[in-house]
MIMAR-377965 format. One line per 4 residues: their letters; for each residue y, z, x of C-alpha. Coordinates in Angstrom, 3 decimals. Example, Ala and Ser with C-alpha at 12.3 -4.5 7.8 and 13.67 -1.06 7.14 Angstrom:
BEGIN
as) -4.500 7.800 12.300 ~ -1.060 7.140 13.670
//
This chain:
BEGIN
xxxx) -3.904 -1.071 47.726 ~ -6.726 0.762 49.336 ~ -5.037 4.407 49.704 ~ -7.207 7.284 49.159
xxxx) -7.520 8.691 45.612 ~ -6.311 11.944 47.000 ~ -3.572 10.697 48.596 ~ -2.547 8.213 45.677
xxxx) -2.282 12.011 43.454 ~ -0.424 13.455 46.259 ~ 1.754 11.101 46.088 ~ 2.146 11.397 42.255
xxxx) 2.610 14.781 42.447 ~ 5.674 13.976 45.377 ~ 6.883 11.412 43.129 ~ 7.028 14.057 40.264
xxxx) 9.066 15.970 42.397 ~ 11.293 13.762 43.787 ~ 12.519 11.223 41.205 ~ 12.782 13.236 38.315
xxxx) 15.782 15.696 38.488 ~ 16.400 18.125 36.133 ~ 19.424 17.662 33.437 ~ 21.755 20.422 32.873
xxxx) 24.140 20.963 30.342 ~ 26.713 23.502 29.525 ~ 26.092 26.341 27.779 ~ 28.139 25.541 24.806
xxxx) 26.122 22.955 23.737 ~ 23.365 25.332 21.644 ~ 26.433 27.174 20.423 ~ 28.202 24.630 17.679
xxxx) 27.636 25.880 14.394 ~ 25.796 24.533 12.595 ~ 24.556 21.543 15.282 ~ 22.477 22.629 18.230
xxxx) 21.264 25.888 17.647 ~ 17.712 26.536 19.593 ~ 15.542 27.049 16.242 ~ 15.264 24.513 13.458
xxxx) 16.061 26.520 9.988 ~ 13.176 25.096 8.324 ~ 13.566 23.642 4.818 ~ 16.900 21.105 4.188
xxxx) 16.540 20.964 0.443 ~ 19.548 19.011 0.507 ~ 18.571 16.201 2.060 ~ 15.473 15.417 0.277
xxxx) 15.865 11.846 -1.120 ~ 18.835 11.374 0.690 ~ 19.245 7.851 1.846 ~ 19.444 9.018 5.902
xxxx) 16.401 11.191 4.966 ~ 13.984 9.876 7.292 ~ 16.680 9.987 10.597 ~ 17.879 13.206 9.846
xxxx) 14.618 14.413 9.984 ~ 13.559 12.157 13.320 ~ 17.193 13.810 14.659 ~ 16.027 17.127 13.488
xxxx) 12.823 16.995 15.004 ~ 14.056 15.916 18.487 ~ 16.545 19.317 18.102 ~ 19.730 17.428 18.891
xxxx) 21.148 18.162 15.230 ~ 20.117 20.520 12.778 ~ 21.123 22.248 9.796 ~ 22.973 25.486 8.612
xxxx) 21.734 29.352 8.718 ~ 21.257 29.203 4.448 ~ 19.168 26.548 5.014 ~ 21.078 23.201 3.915
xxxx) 21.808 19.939 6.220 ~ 25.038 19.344 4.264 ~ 24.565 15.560 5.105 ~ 27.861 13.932 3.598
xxxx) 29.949 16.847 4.996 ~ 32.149 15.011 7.492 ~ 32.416 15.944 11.281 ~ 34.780 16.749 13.459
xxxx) 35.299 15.238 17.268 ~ 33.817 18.219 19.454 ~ 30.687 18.336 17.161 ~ 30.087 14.334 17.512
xxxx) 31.208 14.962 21.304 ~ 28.447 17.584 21.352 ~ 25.558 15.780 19.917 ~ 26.377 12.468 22.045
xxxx) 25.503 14.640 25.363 ~ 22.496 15.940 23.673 ~ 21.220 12.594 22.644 ~ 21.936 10.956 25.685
xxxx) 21.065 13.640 27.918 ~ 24.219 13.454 30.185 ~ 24.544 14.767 33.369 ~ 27.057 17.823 33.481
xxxx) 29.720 16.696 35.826 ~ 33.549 17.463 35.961 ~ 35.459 15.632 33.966 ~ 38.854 16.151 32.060
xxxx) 39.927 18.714 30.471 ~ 42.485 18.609 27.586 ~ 44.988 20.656 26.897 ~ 43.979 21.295 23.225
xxxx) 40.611 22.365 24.617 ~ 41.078 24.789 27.375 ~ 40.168 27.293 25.190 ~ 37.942 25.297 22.614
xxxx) 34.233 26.182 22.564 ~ 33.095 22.454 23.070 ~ 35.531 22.284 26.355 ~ 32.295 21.760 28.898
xxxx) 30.867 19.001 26.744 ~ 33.786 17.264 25.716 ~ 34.944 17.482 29.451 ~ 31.031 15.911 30.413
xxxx) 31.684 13.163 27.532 ~ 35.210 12.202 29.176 ~ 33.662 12.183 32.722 ~ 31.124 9.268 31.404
xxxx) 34.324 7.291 30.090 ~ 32.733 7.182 26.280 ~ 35.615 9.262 24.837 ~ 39.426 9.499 26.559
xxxx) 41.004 11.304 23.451 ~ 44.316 10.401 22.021 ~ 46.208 10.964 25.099 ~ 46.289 12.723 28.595
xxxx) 46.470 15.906 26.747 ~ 45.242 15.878 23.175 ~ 41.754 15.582 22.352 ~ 41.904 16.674 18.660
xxxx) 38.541 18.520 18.882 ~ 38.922 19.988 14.755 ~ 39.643 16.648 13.551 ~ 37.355 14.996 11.353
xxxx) 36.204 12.167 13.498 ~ 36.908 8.688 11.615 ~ 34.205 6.014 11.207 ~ 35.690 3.700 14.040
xxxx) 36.150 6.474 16.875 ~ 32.278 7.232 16.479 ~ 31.446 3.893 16.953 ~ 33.127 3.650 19.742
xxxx) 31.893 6.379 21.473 ~ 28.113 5.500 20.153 ~ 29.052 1.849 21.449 ~ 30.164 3.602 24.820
xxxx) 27.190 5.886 24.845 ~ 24.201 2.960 24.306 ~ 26.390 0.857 26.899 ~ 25.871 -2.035 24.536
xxxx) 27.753 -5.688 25.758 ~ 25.921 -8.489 23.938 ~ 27.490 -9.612 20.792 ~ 24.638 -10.783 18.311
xxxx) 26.318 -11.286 15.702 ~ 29.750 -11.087 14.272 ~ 31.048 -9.633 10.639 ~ 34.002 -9.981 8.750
xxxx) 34.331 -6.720 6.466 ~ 37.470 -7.208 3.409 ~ 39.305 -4.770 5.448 ~ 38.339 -5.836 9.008
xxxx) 42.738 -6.080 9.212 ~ 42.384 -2.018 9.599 ~ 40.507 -1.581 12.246 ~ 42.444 -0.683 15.172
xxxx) 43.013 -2.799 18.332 ~ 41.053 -0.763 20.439 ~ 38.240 -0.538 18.209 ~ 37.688 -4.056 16.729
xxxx) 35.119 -4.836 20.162 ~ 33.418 -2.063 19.946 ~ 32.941 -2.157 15.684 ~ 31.791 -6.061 16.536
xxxx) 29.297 -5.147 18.717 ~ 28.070 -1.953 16.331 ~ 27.545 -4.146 13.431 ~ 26.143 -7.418 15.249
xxxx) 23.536 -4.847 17.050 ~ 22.918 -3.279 13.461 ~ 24.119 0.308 15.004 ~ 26.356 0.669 11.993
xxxx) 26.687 -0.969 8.645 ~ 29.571 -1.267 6.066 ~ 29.122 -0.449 2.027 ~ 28.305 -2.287 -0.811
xxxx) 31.570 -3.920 -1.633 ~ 31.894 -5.223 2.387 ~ 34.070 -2.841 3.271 ~ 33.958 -0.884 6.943
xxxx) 36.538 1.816 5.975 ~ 37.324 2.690 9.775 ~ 40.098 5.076 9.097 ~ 36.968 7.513 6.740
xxxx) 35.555 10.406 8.133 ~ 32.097 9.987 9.451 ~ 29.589 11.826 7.345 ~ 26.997 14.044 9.546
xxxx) 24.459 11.786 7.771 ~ 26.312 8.710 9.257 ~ 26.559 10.552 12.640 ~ 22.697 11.189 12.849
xxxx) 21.970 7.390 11.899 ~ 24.046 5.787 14.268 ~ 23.429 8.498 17.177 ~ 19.612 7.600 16.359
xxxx) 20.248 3.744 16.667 ~ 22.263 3.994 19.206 ~ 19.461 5.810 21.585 ~ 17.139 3.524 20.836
xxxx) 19.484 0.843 21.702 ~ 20.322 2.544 25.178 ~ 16.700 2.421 26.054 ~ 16.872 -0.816 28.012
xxxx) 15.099 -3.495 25.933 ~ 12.144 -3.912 28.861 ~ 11.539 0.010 28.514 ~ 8.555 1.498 26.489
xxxx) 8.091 4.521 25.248 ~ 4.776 6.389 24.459 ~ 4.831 8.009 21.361 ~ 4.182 11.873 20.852
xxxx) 1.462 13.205 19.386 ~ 3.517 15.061 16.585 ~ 5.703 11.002 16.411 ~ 2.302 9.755 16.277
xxxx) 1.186 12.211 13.485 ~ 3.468 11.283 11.204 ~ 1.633 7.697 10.984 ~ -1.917 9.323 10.972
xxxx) -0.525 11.424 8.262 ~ 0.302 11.416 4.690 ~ 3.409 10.464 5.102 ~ 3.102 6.528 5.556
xxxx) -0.519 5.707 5.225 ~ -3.318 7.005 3.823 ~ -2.401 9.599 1.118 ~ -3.607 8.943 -2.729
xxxx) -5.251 4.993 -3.426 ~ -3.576 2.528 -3.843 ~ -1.181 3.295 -0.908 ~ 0.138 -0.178 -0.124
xxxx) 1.034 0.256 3.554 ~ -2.481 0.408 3.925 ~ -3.207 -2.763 2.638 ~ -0.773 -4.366 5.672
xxxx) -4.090 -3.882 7.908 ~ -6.532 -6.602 5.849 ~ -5.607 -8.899 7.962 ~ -4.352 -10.395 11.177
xxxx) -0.743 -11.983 11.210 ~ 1.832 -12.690 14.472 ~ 4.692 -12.383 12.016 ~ 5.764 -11.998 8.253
xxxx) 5.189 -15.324 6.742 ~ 1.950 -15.945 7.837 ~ 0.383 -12.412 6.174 ~ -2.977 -13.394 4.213
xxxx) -1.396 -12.429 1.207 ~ -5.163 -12.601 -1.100 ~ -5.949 -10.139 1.413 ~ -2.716 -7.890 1.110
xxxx) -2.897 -8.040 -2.832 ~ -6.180 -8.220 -2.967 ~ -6.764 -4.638 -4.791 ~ -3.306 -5.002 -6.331
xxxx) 0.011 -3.753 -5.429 ~ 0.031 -0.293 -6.612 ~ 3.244 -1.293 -8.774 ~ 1.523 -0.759 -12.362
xxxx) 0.632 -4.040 -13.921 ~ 0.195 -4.792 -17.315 ~ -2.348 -7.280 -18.618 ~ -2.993 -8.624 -22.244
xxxx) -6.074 -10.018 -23.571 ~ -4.889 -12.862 -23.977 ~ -3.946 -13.045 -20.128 ~ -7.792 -12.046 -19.577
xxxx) -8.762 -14.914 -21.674 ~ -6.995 -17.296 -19.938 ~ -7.793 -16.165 -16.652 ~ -11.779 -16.374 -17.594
xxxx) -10.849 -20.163 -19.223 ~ -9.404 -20.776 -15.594 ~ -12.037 -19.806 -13.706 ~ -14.715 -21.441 -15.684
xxxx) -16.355 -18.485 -17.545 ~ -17.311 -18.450 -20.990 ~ -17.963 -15.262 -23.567 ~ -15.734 -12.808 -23.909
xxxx) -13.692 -10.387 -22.213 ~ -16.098 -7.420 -23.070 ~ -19.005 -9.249 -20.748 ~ -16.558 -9.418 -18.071
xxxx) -19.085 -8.279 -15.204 ~ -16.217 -7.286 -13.221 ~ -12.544 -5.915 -13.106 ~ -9.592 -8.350 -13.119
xxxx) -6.380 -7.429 -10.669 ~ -2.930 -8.527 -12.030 ~ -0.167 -9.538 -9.468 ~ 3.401 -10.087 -11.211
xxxx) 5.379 -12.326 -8.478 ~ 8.183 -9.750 -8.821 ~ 6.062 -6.784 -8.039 ~ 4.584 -9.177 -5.026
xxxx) 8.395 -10.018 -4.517 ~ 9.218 -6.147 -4.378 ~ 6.482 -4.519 -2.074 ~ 7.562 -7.806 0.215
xxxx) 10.866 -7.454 -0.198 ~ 10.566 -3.539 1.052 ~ 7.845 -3.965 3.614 ~ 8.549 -6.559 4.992
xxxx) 12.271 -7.952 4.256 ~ 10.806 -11.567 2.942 ~ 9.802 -12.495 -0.760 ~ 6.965 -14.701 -1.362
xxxx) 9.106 -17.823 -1.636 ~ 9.778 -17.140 2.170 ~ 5.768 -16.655 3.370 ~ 3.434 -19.476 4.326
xxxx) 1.215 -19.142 1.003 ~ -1.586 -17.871 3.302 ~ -4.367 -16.999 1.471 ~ -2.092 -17.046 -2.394
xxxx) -4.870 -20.288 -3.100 ~ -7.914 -17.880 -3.545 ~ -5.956 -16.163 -6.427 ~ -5.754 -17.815 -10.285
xxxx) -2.232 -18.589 -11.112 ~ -1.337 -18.564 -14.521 ~ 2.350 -19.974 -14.674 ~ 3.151 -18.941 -17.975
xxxx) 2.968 -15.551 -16.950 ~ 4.382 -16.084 -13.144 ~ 0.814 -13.527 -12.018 ~ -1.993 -14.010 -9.843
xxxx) -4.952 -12.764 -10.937 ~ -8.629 -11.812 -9.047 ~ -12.044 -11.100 -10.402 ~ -13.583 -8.617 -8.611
xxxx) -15.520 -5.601 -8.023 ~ -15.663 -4.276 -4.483 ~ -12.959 -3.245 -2.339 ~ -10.633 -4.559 1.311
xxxx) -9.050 -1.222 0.542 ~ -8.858 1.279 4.102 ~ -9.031 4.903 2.916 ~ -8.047 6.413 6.337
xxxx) -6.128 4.482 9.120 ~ -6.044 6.770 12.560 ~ -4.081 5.291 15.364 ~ -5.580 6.559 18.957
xxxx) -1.635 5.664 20.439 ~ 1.642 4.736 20.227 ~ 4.330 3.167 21.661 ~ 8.328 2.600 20.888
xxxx) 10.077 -0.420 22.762 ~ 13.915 -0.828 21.281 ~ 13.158 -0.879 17.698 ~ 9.808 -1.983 17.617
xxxx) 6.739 0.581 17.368 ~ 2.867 -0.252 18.226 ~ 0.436 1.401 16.837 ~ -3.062 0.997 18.972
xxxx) -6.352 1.465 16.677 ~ -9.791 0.368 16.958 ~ -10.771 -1.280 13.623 ~ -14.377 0.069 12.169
xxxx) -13.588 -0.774 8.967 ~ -14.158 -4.164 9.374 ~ -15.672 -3.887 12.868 ~ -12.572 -6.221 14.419
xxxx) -12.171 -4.619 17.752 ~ -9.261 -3.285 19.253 ~ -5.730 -4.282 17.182 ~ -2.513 -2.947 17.269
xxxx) 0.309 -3.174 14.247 ~ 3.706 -3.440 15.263 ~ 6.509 -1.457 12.728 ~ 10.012 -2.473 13.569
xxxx) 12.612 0.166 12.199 ~ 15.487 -0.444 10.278 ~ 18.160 1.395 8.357 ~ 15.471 4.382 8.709
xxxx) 12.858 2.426 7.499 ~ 9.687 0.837 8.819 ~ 8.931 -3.015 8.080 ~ 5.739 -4.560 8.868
xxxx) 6.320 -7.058 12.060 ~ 2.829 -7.980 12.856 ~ -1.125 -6.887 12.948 ~ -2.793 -8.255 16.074
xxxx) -5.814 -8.163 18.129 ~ -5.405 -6.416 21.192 ~ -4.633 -8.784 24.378 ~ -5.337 -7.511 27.778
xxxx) -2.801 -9.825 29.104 ~ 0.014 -8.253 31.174 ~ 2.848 -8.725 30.020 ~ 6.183 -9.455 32.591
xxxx) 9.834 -8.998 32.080 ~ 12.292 -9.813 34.954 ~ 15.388 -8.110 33.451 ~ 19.275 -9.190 34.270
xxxx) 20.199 -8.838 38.041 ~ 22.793 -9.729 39.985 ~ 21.169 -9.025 43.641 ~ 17.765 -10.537 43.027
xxxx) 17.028 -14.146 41.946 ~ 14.141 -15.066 39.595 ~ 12.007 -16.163 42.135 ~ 12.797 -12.631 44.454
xxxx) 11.341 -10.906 41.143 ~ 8.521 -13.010 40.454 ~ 7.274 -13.362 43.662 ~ 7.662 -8.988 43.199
xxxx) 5.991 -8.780 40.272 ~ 3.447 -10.684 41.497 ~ 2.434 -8.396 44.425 ~ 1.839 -5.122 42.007
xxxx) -0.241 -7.680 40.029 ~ -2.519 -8.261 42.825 ~ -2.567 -4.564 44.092 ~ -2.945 -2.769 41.013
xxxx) -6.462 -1.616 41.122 ~ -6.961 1.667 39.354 ~ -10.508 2.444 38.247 ~ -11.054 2.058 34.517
xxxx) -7.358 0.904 33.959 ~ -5.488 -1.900 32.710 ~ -2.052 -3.035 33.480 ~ -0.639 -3.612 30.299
xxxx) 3.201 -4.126 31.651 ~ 5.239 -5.050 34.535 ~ 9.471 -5.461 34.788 ~ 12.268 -4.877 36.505
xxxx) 15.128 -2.937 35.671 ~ 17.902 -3.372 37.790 ~ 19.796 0.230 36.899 ~ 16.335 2.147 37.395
xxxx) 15.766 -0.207 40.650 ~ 19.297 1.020 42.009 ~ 18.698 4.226 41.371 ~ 15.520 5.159 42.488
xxxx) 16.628 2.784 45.759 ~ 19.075 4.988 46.777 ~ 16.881 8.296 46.341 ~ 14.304 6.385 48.514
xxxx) 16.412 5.738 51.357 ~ 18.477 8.693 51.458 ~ 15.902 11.356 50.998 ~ 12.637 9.378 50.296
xxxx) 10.098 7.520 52.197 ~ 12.765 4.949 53.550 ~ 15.507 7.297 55.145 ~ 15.956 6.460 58.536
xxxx) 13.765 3.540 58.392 ~ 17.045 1.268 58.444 ~ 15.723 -0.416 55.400 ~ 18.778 -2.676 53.882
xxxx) 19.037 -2.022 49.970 ~ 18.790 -5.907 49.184 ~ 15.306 -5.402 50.975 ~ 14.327 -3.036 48.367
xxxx) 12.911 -3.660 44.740 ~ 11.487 -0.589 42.443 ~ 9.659 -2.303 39.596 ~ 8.358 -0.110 36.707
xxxx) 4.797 -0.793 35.084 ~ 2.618 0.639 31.795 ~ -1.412 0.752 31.728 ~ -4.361 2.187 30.195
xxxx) -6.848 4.303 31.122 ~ -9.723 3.633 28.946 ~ -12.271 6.541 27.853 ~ -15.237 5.728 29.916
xxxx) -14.380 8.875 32.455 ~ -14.592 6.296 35.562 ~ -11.311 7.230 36.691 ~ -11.661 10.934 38.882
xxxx) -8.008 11.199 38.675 ~ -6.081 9.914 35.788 ~ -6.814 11.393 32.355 ~ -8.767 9.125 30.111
xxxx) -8.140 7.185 27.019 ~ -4.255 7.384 28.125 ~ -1.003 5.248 28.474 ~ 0.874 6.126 31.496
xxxx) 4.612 4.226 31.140 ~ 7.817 3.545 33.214 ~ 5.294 3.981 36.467 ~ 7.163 3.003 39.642
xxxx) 6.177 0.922 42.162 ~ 8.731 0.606 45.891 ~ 7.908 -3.011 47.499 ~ 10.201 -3.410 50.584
xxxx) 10.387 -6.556 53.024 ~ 11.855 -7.473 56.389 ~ 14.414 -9.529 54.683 ~ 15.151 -12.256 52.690
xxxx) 12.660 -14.682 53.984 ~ 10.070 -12.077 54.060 ~ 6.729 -11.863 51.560 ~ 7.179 -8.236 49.352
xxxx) 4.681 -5.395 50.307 ~ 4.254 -2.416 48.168 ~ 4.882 0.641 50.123 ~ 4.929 2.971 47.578
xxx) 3.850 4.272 43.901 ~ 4.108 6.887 41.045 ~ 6.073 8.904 39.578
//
């Protein structure tokens, strides 16, 4: 790829232009009460220590829900169908196009957007006619439609609830594939209760999950600054000692079990401990020191197994029965008391973790960092969200391996992708950048195919769409300023490369890139 660096922005710039089209919806989709109105009301009293807490605000902050004019979320109010219907094509950003019209909502303020929802099959109503757009929407018809809406097909696992018999025929798929992709959960005593109104607290969850779920799993997304803000705030790190999450950064681990757990509990567990002199005494006989507690030269940390149980338990969803014991050896163990304890006087504690970027992939989030504390390089710490809450995946040094994905396709074999893949390998060569990522998505290949030979660089060119491929690519721009064009210290995602060949015998050749 030797193109000039003017031309390669040009290009950008006509790339810009040309792929991304601009999404419009109806007007009545800022007017549900209540919902989508323009402003956030700031302050949802209401909702503080609520258990959907953390999505509502996530939902809140992306304005496709919000609360009430006197300033409440109302979170286990239920919700009717034209305000689910509503949401659905804000989440998902759908394209307004024509679409049915019911005869319960000719005159119904949600008529566009329940008419835009209908037109992209993920709601048909109760019949040709009736809609029911006041009705409280029941558990099962939103998970249909959120099923509908991610476009989810692969069954990962399958659930029996005590009242799976209730679920309705045309909702027992659809509730399967919810609950095996963890898009929706039943309640304590393993019921599903499909015929109960969804909660707007239940709607924001699984209208959350379920847009995470549409983005394809090969698709990355660079977080925002304010997304990224809320992990260099006070939020999840950082904030007053001993903040545990913290602690998840002492040391390197490619998944759960194998966290060095001396390092992790190393100043404690912030869960308060306490420790009898007769403990201390015992702990000095086991470590071989003699006199008594008062010439202690140092402080002694106390870790119960069930507070080590409990911060694992919520950080991580394993117990220390379930971990590889890394590092538990360098503790004293005094079984009578079921405790490790350490002698010491210094610190492993960070006091403030700033990530330079982020990135969200399905329900996984990176978090890129360069570690001065201990002077380890580059590392990244992977977060993968559940039930609104962040669990500790992994803590990594950062590999400037590509990585490759070569999606699901049914009009290109492994080998046709590969050999693809391959050619962007050899031709990426922007200054001070690395690729980071290179796949293929076959609905963002279609798409971008067809815009490409109808109106793009191919039309006319009597190209043949099977000798077309449109791969997407991440990289990063590092902060030495060697790159004239691209801004520095920067992820650029979902960048698109066109490769085109004479036909199926035929070596790829990239004949285009950007955006």
């Amino acid at each position: 790829m030797k193109k000039n660096k003017t031309i390669a922005l040009l290009v950008m710039l006509m790339f810009a232009l040309t792929f991304i089209a601009p999404v419009t919806y109806a007007s009545t989709l800022n007017d549900v009460p209540g919902m989508l109105e323009e402003q956030l009301v700031p302050g949802y009293p209401d909702i503080h220590g609520h258990w959907a807490e953390q999505t509502i605000n996530k939902m809140l902050g992306k304005e496709i829900t919000t609360g009430y004019p006197d300033g409440t979320f109302k979170p286990d109010n239920s919700i009717t169908r034209a305000e689910f219907a509503t949401i659905v094509a804000k989440a998902f950003e759908l394209e307004a196009k024509p679409g049915k019209v019911f005869a319960d909502t000719e005159k119904h303020w949600a008529k566009d957007t329940i008419s835009i929802v209908a037109a992209h099959g993920i709601s048909s109503g109760y019949s040709d006619k009736e809609f029911g757009p006041d009705d409280f929407i029941t558990r099962e018809q939103m998970t249909v439609m959120a099923v509908k809406a991610a476009k989810l097909t692969e069954l990962i696992n399958k659930k029996t609830f005590a009242d799976s018999q209730n679920i309705s025929d045309w909702a027992k798929d659809s509730v399967d594939l919810a609950v095996g992709n963890d898009l929706i959960t039943g309640y304590p005593d393993n019921t599903f209760k499909p015929k109960g109104n969804a909660s707007r607290a239940e709607a924001a969850v699984v209208l959350y999950k379920s847009m995470s779920l549409k983005l394809s799993p090969d698709l990355t997304v660079v977080l925002t600054e304010d997304e990224l803000s809320y992990f260099n705030g006070d939020l999840f790190f950082n904030r007053d000692y001993l903040n545990i999450h913290n602690q998840f950064l002492s040391s390197l681990y490619d998944e759960p079990a194998d966290i060095d757990l001396f390092e992790l509990f190393y100043c404690g567990s912030g869960i308060s401990e306490t420790m009898t002199d007769d403990e201390l005494k015992a702990v000095m006989a086991k470590s071989g020191m003699t006199g008594s507690i008062e010439e202690l030269p140092c402080g002694c940390e106390k870790n119960s197994r069930s507070n080590m149980d409990q911060i694992l338990t919520e950080c991580m969803g394993i117990r220390l029965a379930d971990t590889n014991e890394v590092g538990l050896d360098n503790f004293i163990y005094l079984p009578q008391y079921d405790a490790y304890y350490h002698l010491h006087g210094d610190t492993n504690y960070r006091i403030n973790i700033k990530f330079s970027r982020g990135e969200h992939e399905g329900n996984l989030i990176r978090l890129f960092y360069n570690d001065t504390f201990s002077s380890g390089g580059d590392r990244v710490l992977t977060l993968e969200e559940r039930n609104g809450e962040y669990l500790f995946v992994s803590h990594q040094k950062v590999s400037n391996k590509e990585v490759t994905g070569i999606g699901n396709s049914t009009q290109f074999t492994k080998e046709e992708i590969n050999a693809a893949i391959k050619v962007v390998k050899d031709n990426f060569s922007f200054p001070a950048s690395t690729l980071t990522k290179v796949w293929y998505n076959e609905e963002n290949s279609d798409k971008i195919t067809k815009i490409y030979l109808e109106n793009g660089k191919g039309a006319g060119s009597g190209i043949e769409p099977e000798n077309v491929m449109v791969l997407l690519s991440n990289f990063y721009v590092d902060d030495s300023g060697d790159n004239p064009v691209l801004n520095p210290d920067s992820t650029y995602t979902d960048y698109q490369w066109i490769l085109i060949r004479d036909d199926k015998t035929s070596d790829w050749k990239v004949d285009d890139w950007g955006y």
